[in-house]
PDB file of N, CA, C and O in Angstrom, chain B, residues numbered from 101:
ATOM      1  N   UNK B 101       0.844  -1.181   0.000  1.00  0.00           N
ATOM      2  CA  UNK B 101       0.000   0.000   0.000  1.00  0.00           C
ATOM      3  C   UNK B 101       0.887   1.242   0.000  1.00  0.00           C
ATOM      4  O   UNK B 101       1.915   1.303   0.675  1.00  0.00           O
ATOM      5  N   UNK B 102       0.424   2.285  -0.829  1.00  0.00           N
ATOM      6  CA  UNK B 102       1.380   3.602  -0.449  1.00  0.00           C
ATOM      7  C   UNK B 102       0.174   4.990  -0.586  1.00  0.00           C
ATOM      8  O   UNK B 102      -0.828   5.003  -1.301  1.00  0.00           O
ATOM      9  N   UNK B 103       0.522   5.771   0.075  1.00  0.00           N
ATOM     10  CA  UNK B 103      -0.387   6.511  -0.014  1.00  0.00           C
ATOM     11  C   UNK B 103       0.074   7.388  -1.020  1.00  0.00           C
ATOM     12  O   UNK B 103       1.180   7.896  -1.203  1.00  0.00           O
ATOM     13  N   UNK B 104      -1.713   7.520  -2.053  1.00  0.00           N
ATOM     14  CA  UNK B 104      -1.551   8.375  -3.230  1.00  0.00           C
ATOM     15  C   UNK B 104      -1.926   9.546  -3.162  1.00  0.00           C
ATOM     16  O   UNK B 104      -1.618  10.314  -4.074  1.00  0.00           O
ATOM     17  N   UNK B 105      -2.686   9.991  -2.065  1.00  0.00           N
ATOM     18  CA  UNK B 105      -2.890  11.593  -1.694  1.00  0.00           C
ATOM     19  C   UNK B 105      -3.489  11.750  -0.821  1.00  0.00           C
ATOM     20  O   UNK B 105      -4.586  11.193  -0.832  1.00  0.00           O
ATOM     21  N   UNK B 106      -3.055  12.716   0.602  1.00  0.00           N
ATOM     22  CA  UNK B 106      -4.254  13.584   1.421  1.00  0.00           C
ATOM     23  C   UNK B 106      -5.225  14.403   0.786  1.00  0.00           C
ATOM     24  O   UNK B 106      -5.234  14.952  -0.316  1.00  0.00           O
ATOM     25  N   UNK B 107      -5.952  14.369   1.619  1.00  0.00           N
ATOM     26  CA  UNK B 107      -6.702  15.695   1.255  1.00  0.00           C
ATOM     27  C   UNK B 107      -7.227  16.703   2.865  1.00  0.00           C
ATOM     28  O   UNK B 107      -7.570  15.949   3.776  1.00  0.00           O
ATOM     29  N   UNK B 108      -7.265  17.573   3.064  1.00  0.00           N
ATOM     30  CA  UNK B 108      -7.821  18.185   4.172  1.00  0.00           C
ATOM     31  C   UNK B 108      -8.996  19.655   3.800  1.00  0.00           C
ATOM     32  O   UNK B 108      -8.979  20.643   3.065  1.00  0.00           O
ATOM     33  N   UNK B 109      -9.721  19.175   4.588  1.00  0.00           N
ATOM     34  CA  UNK B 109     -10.749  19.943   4.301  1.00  0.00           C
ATOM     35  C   UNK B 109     -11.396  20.425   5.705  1.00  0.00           C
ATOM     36  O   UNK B 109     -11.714  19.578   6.539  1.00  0.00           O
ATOM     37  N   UNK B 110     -11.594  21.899   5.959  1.00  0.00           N
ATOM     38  CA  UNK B 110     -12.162  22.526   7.442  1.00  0.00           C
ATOM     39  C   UNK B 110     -13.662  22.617   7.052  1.00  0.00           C
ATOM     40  O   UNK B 110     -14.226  23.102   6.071  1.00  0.00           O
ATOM     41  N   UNK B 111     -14.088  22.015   8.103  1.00  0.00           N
ATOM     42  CA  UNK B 111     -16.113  22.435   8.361  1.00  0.00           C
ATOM     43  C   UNK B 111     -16.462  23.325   9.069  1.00  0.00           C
ATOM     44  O   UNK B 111     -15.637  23.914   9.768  1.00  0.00           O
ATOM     45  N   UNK B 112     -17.686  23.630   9.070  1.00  0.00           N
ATOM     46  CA  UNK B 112     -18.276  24.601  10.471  1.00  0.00           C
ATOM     47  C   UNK B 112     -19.223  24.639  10.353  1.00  0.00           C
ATOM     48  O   UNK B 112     -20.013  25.192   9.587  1.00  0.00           O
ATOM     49  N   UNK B 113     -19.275  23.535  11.762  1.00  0.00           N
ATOM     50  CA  UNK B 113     -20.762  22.852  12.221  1.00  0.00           C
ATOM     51  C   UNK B 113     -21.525  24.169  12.956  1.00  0.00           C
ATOM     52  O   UNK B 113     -20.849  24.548  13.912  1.00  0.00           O
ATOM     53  N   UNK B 114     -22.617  24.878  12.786  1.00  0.00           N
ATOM     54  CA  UNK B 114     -23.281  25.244  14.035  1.00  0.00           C
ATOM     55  C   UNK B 114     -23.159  24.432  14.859  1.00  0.00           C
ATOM     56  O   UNK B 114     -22.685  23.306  14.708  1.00  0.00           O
ATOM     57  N   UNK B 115     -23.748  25.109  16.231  1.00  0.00           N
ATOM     58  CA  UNK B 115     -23.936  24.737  17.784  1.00  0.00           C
ATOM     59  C   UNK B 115     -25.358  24.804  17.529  1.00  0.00           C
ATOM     60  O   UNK B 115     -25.710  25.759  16.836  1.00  0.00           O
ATOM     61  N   UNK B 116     -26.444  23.841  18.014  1.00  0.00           N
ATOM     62  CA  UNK B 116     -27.567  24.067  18.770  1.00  0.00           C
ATOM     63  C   UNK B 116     -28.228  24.778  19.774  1.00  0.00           C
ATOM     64  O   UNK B 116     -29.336  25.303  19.880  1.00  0.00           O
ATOM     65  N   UNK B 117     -27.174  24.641  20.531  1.00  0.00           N
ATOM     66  CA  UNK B 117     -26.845  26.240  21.464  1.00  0.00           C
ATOM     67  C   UNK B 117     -25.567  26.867  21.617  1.00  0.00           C
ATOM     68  O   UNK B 117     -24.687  26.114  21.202  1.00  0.00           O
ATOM     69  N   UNK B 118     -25.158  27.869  22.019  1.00  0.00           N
ATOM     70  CA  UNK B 118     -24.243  28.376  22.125  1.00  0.00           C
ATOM     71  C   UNK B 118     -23.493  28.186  23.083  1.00  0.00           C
ATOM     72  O   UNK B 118     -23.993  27.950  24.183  1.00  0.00           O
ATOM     73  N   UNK B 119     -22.131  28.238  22.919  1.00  0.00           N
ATOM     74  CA  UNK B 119     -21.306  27.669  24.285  1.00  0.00           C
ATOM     75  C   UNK B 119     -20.644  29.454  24.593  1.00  0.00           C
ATOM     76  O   UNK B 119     -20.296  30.202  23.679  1.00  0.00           O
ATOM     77  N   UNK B 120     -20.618  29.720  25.694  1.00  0.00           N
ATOM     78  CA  UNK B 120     -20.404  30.384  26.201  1.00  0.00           C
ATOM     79  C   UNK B 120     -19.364  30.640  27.744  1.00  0.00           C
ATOM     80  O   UNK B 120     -19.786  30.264  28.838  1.00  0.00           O
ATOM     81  N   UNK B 121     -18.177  31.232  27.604  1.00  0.00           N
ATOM     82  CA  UNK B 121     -17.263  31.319  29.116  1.00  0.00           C
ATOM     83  C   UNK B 121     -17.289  32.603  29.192  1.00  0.00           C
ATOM     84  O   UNK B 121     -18.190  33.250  28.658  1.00  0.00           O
ATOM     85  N   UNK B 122     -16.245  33.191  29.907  1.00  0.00           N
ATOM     86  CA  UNK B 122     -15.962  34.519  30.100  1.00  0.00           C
ATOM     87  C   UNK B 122     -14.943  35.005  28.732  1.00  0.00           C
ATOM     88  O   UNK B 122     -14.751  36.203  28.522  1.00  0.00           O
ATOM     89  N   UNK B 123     -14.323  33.920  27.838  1.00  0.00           N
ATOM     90  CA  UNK B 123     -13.764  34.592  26.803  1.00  0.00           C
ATOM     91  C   UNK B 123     -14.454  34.716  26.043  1.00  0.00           C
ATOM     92  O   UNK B 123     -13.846  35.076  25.035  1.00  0.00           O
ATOM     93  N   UNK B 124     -15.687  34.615  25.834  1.00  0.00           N
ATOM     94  CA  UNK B 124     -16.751  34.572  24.910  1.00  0.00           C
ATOM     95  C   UNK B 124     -17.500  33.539  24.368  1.00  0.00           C
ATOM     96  O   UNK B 124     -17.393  32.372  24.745  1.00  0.00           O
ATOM     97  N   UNK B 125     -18.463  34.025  23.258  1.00  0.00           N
ATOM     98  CA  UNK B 125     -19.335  33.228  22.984  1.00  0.00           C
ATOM     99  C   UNK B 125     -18.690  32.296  22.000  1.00  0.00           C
ATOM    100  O   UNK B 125     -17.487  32.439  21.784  1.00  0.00           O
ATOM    101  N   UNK B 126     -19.236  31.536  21.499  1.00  0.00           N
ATOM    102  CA  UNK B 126     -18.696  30.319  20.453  1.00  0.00           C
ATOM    103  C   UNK B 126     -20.133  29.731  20.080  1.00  0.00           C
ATOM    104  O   UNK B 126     -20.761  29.110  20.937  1.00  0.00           O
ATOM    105  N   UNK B 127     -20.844  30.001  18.326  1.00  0.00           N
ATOM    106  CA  UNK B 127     -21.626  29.717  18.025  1.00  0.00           C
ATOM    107  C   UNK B 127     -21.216  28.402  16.783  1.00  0.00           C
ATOM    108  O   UNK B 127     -22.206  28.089  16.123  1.00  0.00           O
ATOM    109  N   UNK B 128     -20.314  27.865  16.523  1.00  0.00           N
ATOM    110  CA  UNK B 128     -20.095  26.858  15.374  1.00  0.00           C
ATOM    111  C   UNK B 128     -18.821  25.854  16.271  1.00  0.00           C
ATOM    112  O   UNK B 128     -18.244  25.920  17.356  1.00  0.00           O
ATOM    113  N   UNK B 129     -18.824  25.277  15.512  1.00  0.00           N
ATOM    114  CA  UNK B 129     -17.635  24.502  15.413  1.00  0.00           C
ATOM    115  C   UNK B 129     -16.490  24.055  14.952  1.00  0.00           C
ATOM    116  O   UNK B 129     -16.488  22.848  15.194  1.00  0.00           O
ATOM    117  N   UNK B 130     -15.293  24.416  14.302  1.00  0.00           N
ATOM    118  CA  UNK B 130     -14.566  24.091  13.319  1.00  0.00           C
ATOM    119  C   UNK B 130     -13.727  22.773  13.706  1.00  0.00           C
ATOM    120  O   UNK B 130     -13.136  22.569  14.767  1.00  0.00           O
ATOM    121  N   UNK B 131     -13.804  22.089  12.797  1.00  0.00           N
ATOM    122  CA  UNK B 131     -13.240  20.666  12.183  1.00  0.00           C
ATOM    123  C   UNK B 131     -12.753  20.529  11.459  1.00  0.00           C
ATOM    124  O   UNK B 131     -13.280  20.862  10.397  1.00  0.00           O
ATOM    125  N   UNK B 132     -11.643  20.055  11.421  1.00  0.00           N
ATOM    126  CA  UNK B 132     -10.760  19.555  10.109  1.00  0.00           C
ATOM    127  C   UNK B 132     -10.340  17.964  10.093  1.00  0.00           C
ATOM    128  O   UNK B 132      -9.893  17.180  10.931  1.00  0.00           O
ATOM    129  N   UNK B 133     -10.718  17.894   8.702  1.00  0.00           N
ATOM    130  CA  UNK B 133     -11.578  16.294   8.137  1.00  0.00           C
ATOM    131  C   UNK B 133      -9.967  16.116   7.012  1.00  0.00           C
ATOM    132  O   UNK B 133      -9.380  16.984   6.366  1.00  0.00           O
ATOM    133  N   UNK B 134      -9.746  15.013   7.131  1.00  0.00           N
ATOM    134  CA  UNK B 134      -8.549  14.404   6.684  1.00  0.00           C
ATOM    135  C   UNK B 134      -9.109  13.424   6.020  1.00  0.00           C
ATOM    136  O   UNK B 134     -10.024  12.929   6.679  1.00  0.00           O
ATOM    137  N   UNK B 135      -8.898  12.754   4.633  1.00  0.00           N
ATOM    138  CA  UNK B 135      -9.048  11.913   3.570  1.00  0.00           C
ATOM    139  C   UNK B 135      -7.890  11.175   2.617  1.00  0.00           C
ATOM    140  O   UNK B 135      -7.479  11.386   1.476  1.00  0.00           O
ATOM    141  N   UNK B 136      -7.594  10.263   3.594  1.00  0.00           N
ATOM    142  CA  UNK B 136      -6.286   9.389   3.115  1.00  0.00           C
ATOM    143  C   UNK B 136      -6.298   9.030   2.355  1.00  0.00           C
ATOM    144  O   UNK B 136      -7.323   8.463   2.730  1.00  0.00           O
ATOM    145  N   UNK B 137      -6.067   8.403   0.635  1.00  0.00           N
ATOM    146  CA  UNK B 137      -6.605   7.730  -0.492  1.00  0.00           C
ATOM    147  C   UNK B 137      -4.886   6.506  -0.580  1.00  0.00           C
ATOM    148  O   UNK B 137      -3.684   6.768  -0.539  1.00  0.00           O
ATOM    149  N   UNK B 138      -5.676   5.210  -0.708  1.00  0.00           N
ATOM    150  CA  UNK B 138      -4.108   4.519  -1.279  1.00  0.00           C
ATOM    151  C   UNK B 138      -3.992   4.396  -2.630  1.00  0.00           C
ATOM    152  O   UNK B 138      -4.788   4.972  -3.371  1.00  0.00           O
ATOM    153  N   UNK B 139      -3.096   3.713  -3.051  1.00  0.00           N
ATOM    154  CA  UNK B 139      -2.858   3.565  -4.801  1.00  0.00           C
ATOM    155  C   UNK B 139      -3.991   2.560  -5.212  1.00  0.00           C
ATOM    156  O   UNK B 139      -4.215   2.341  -6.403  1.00  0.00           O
ATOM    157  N   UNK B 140      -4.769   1.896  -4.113  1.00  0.00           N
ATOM    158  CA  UNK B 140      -5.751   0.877  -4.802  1.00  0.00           C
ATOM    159  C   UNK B 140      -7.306   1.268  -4.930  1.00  0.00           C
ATOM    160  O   UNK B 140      -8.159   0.758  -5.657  1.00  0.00           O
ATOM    161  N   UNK B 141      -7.432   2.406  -3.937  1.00  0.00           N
ATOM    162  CA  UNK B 141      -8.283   3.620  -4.113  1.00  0.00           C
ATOM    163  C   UNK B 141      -8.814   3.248  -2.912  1.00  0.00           C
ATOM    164  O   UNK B 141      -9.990   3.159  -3.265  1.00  0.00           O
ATOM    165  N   UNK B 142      -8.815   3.026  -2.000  1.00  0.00           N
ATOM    166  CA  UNK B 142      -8.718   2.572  -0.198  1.00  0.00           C
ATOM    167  C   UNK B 142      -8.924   3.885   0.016  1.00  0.00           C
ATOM    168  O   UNK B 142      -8.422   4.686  -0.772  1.00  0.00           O
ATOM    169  N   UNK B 143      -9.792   4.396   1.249  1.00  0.00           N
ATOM    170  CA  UNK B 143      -9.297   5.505   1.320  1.00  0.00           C
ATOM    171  C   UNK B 143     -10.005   5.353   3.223  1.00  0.00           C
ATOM    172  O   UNK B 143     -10.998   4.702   3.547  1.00  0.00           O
ATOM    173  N   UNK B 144      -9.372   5.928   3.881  1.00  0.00           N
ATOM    174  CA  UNK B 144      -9.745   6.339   5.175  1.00  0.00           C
ATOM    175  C   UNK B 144      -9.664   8.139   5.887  1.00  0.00           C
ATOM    176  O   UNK B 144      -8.855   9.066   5.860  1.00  0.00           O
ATOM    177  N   UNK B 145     -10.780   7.920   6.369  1.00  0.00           N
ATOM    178  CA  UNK B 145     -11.202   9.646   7.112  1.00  0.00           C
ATOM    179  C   UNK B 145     -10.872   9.312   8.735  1.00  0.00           C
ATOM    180  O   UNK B 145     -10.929   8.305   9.442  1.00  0.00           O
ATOM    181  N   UNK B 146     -10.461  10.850   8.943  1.00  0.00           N
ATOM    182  CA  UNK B 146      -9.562  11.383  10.459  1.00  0.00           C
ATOM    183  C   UNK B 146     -10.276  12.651  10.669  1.00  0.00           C
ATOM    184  O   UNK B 146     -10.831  13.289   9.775  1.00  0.00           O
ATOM    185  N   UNK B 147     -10.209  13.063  12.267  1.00  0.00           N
ATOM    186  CA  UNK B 147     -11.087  14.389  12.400  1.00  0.00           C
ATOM    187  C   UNK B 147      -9.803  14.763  13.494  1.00  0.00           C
ATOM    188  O   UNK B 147      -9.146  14.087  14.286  1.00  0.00           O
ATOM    189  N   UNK B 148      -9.811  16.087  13.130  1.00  0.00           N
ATOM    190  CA  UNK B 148      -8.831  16.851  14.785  1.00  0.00           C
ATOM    191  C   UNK B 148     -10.175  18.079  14.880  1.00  0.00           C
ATOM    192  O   UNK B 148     -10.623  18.900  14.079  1.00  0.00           O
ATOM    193  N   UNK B 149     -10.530  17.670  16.389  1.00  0.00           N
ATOM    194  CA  UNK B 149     -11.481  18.766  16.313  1.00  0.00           C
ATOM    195  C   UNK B 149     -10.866  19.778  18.009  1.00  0.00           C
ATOM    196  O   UNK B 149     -11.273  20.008  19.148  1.00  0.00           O
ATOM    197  N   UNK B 150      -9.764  20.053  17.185  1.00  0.00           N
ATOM    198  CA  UNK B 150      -9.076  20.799  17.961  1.00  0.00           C
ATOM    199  C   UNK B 150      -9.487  22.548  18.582  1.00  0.00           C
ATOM    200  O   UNK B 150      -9.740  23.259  17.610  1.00  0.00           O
ATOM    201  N   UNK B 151      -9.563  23.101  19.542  1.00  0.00           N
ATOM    202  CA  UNK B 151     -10.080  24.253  20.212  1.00  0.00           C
ATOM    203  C   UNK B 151     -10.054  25.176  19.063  1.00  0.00           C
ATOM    204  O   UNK B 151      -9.326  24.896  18.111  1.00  0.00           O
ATOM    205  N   UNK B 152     -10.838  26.346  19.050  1.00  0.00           N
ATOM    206  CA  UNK B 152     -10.838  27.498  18.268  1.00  0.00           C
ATOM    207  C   UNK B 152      -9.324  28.266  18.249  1.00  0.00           C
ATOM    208  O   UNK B 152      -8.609  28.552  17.288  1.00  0.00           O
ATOM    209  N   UNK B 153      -9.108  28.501  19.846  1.00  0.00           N
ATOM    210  CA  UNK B 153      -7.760  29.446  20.210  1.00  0.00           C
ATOM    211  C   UNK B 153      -6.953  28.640  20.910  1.00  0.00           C
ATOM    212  O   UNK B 153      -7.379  27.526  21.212  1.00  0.00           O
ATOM    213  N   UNK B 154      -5.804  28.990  21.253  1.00  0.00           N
ATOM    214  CA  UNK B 154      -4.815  28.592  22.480  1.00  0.00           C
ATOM    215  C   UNK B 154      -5.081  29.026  23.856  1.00  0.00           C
ATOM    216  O   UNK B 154      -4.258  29.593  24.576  1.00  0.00           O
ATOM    217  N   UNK B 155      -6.454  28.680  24.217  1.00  0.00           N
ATOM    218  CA  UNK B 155      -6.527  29.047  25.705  1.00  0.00           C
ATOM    219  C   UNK B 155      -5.534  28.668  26.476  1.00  0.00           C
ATOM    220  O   UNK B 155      -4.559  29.251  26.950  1.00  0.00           O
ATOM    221  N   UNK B 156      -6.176  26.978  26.552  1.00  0.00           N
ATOM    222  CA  UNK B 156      -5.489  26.374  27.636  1.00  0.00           C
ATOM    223  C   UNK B 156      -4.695  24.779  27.381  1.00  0.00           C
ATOM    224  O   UNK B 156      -4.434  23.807  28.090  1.00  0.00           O
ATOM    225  N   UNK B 157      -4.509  25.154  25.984  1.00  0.00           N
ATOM    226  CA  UNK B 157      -3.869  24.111  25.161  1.00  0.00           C
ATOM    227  C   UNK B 157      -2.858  24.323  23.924  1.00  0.00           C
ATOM    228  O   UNK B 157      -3.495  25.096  23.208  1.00  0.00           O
ATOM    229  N   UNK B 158      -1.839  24.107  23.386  1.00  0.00           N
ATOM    230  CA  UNK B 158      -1.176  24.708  22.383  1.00  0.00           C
ATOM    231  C   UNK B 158      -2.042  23.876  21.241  1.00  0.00           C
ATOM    232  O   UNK B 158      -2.079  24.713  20.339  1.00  0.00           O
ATOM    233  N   UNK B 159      -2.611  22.959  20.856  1.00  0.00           N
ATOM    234  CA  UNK B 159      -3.401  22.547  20.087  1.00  0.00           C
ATOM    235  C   UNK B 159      -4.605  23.425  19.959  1.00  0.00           C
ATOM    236  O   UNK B 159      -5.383  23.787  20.842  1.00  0.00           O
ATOM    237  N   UNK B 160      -4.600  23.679  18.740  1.00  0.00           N
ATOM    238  CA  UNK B 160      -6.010  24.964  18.161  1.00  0.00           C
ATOM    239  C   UNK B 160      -5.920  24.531  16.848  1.00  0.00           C
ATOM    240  O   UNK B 160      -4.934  23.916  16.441  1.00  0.00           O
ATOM    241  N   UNK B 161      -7.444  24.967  15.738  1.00  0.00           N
ATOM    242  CA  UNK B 161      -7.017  24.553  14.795  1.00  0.00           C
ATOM    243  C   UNK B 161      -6.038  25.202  13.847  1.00  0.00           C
ATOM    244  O   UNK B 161      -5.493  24.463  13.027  1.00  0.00           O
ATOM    245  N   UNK B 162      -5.744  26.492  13.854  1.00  0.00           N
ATOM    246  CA  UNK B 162      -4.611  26.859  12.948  1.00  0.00           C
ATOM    247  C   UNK B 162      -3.514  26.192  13.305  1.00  0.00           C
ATOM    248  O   UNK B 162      -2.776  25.839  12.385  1.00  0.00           O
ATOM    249  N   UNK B 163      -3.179  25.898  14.523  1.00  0.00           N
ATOM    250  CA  UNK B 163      -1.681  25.174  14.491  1.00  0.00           C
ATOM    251  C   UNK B 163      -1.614  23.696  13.761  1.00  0.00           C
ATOM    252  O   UNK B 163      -0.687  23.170  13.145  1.00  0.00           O
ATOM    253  N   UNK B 164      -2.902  23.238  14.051  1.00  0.00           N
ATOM    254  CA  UNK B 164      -3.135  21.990  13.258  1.00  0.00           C
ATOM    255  C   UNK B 164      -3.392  21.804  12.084  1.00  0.00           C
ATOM    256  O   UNK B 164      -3.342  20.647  11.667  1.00  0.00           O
ATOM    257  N   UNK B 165      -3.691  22.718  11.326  1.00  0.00           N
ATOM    258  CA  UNK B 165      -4.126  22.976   9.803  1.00  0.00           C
ATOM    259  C   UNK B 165      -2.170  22.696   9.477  1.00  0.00           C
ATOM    260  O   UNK B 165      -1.513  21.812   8.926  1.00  0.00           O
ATOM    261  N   UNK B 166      -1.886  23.850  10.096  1.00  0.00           N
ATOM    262  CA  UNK B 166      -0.472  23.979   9.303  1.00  0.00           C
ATOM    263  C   UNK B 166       0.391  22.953  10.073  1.00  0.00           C
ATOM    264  O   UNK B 166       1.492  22.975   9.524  1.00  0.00           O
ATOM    265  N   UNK B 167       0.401  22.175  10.963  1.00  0.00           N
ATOM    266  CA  UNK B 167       1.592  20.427  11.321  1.00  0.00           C
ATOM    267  C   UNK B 167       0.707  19.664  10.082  1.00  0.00           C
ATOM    268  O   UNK B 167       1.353  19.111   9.191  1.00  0.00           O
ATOM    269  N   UNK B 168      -0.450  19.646  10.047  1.00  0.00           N
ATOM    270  CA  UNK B 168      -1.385  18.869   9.137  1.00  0.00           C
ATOM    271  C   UNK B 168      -0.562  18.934   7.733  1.00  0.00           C
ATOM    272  O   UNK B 168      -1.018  18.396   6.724  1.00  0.00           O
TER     273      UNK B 168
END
């Protein structure tokens, strides 16, 4: 097997309700959806549904878009 291409692609799910702290509101969700394809046309999906910002984690999704 070898892999014949990623693909990455960001979503943004609404919230049903809104999540809300003292840094603010947060009405969606962003996700980034990963699409492995092999040379036999195999293909497997990955999700990092990593924080909006760097609160309280160095994982957010811009840092992960770009290690991605």
């Amino acid at each position: 097997m070898l892999i014949s291409s990623i693909e990455l692609r960001e979503i943004r799910l609404p919230l049903i309700h809104f999540f809300e702290t003292s840094f603010g509101r947060t009405t969606e969700r962003r996700i980034i959806l990963v699409r492995v394809t092999d040379n036999h046309g195999a293909e497997g999906w990955g999700e990092c549904t990593a924080g909006e910002e760097p609160f309280y984690s160095d994982e957010w999704t811009e840092s992960a878009w770009a290690t991605l």
